[in-house]
Every structure is written in C-alpha cells, then in structure tokens.
VOGU-3710 file (C-alpha; in Angstrom, 3 decimals, decimal comma):
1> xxxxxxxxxx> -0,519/1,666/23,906  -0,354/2,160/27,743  3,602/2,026/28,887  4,347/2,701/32,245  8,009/2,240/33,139  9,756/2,125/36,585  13,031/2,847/37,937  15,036/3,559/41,283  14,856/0,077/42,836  18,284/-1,366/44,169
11> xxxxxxxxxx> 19,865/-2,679/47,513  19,605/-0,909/50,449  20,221/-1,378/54,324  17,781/-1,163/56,876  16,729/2,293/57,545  17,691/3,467/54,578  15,827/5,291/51,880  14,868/4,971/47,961  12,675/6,950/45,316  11,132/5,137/42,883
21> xxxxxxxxxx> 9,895/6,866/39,547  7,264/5,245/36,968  7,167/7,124/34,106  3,763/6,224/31,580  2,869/7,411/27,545  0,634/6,220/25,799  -2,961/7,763/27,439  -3,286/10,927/28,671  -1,243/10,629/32,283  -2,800/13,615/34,095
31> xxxxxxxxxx> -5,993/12,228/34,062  -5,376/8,812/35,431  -5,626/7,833/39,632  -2,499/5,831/40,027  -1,132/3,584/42,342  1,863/1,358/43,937  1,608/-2,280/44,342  4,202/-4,966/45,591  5,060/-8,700/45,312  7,116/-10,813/46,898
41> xxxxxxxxxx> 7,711/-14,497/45,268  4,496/-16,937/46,649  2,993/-13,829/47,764  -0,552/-11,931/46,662  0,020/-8,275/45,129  -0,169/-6,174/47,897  -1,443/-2,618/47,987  0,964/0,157/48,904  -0,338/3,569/47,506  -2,931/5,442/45,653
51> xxxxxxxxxx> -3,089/9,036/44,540  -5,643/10,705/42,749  -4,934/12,385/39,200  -4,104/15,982/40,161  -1,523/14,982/42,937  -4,006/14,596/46,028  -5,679/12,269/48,431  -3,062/10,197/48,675  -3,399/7,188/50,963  -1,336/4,539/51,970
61> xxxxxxxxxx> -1,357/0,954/53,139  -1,104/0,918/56,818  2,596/-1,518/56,866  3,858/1,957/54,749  2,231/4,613/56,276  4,372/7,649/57,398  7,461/5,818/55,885  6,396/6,073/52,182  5,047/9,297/50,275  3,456/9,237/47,209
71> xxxxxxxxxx> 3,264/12,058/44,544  3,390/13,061/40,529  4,368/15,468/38,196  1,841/15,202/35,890  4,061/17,979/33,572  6,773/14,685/33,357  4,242/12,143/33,209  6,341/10,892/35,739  4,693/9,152/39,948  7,059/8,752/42,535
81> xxxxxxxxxx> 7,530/7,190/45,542  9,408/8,007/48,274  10,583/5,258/50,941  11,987/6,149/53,917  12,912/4,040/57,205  13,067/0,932/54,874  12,529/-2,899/56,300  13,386/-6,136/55,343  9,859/-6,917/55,001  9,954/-3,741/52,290
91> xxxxxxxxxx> 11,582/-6,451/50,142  9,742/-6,327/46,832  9,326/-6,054/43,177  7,433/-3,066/43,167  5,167/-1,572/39,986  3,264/1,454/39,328  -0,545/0,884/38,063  -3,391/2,354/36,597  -6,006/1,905/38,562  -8,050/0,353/35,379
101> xxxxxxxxxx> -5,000/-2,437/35,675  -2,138/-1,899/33,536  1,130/-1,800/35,297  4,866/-1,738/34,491  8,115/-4,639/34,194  8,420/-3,808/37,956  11,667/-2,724/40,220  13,528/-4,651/42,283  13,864/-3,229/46,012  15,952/-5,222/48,428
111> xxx> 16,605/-4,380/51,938  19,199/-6,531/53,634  22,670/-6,004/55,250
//
C-alpha cells in the first residue's frame, strides 16, 4: 500500500521560510516522478512542483518559482521542499503526490503576522 506522509508545515511570517518533507513506503520510491500540490478551502488543487525520479528536471509553477526548490533523497525515501520568501497567498494545505495520483493527509502552511 502506497503511504506518503508529510511534515514541516506550521505558522510563519511573511518572508519567512519552511521545508517540507513527504516521506512514502509502500512502492519502490526511487522510481516514481513526484510532485507538490496545494489547496486552499473553495479552491482547485493547484500545481506547485514536479521532479523527476532521480532528483532532476525539476520545474515549478510560475507563483513559486525562484522562491521554492524541490528535491529527494531517494536513499530516505524522503521529497522536500524548500520555501523561501513566503506570502500570504502561500497559505495552504500542501501534499506530496505521485504523479499516478496518490497523495498524503497534507500539511498545514500558514503565513500571516
């Protein structure tokens, strides 16, 4: 059974920064593309991230883009993502994802003052 869990979310102020971690069992993590998503309540999932299985081509959602970095260790079975400069707009549950669909409980990022 696919389990992908993530951590790191929390309150922060404007500007500030937060890593998130997903860590997944259950299927053979190295091999899997992964990405980030986000949702706000009343809002469509939103794209943040993608990066390929062995740690490259990562691309990035253009509302993220040289504030966020994406990136694995495929030896911990664990994807990260780095935020940096953080918005208010940043506020979001956010969830890792295979890109065949399954996806974690979510973490809760806030950014407010």
């Amino acid at each position: 059974e696919v389990q992908l869990v993530e951590s790191g979310g929390g309150l922060v102020q404007p500007g500030g920064s937060l890593t998130l971690s997903c860590v997944g069992s259950g299927f053979t993590f190295r091999s899997y593309d992964m990405k980030w998503v986000r949702q706000t309540p009343g809002k469509e999932l939103e794209w943040v991230s993608t990066i390929s299985s062995y740690g490259g081509g990562a691309r990035y959602a253009d509302s993220v883009k040289g504030r966020f970095t994406i990136s694995r260790d495929n030896d911990k079975n664990t994807l990260y993502l780095h935020m940096t400069s953080l918005k208010t707009e940043d506020t979001a549950m956010y969830y890792c994802e295979l890109l065949t669909g399954e996806r974690g409980q979510g973490t809760q990022v806030t950014v407010a003052s």
